[in-house]
Kinemage of the C-alpha trace (Angstrom):
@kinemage 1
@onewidth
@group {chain A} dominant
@subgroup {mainchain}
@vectorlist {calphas} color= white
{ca unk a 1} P -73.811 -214.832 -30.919
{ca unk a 2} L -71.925 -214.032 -33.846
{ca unk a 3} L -70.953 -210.169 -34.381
{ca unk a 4} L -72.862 -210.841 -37.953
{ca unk a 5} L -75.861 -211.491 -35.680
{ca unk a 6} L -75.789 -209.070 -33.696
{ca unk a 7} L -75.204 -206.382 -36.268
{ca unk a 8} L -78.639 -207.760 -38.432
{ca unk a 9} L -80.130 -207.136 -34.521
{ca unk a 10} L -79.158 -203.900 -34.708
{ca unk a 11} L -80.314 -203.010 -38.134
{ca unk a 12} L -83.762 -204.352 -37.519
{ca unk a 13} L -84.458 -202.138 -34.544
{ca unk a 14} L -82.827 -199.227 -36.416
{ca unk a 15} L -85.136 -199.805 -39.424
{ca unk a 16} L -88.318 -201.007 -37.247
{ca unk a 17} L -87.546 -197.206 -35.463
{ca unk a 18} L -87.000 -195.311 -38.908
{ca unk a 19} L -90.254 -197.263 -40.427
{ca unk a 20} L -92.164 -195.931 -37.085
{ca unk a 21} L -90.780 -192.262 -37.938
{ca unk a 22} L -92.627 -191.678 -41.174
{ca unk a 23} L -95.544 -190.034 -40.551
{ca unk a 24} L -97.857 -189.750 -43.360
{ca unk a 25} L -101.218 -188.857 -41.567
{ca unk a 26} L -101.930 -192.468 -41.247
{ca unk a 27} L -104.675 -193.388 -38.505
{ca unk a 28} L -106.645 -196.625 -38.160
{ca unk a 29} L -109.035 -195.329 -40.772
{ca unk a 30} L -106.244 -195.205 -43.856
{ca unk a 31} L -105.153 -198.705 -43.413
{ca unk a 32} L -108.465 -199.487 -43.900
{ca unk a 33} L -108.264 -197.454 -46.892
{ca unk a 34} L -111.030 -195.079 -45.352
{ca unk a 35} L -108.500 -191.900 -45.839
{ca unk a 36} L -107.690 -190.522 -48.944
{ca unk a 37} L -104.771 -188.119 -49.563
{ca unk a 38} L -103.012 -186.577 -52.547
{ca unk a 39} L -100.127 -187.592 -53.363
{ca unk a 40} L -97.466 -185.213 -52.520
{ca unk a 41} L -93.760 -185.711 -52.994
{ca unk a 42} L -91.050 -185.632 -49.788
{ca unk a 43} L -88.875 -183.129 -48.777
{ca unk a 44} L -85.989 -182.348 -46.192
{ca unk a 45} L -85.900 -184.349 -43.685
{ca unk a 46} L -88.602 -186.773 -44.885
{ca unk a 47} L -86.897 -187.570 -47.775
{ca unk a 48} L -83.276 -188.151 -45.855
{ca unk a 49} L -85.785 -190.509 -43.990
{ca unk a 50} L -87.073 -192.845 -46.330
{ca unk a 51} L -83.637 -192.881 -47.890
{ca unk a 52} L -81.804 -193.922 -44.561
{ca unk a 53} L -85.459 -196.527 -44.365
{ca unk a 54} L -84.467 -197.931 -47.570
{ca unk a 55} L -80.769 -198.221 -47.098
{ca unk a 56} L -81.300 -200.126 -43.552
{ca unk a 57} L -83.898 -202.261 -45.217
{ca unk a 58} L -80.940 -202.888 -48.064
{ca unk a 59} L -78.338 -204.037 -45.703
{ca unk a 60} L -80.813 -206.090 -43.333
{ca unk a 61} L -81.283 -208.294 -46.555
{ca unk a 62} L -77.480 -208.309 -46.934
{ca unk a 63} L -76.655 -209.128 -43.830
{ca unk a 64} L -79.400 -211.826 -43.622
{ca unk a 65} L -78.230 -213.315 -46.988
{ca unk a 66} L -74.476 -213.731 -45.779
{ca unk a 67} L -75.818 -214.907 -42.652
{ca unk a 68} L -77.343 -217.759 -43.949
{ca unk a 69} L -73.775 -218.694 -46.011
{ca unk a 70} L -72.066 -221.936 -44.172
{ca unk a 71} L -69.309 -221.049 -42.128
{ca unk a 72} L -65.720 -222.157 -43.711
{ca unk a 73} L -64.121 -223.836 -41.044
């Protein structure tokens, strides 16, 4: 394994884990789309959470874009 590999592993269990961190009162019913909500905007450490989900999920494309570049030998 290549340290480029195992740095995209890394970054897909950190953004699985901050994905799994958001709660938003979801249940079984509101993927269904059987819950409604109001929209309400994110604060503290919510917001600093979907930041940090959207930066990992940045870099995991990076990383899996240069990862598929052919090795110069």
């Amino acid at each position: 394994m290549t340290p480029l590999t195992v740095a995209q592993a890394i970054l897909a269990v950190a953004l699985v884990a901050s994905i799994l961190l958001q709660q938003r009162g979801t249940g079984l019913g509101g993927a269904f789309g059987g819950e409604v909500t109001a929209y309400r905007s994110r604060r503290g450490i919510e917001r600093t959470l979907f930041r940090l989900t959207v930066l990992l999920a940045a870099l995991f494309v990076v990383f899996s874009l240069v990862n598929l570049l052919p090795a110069s030998a």
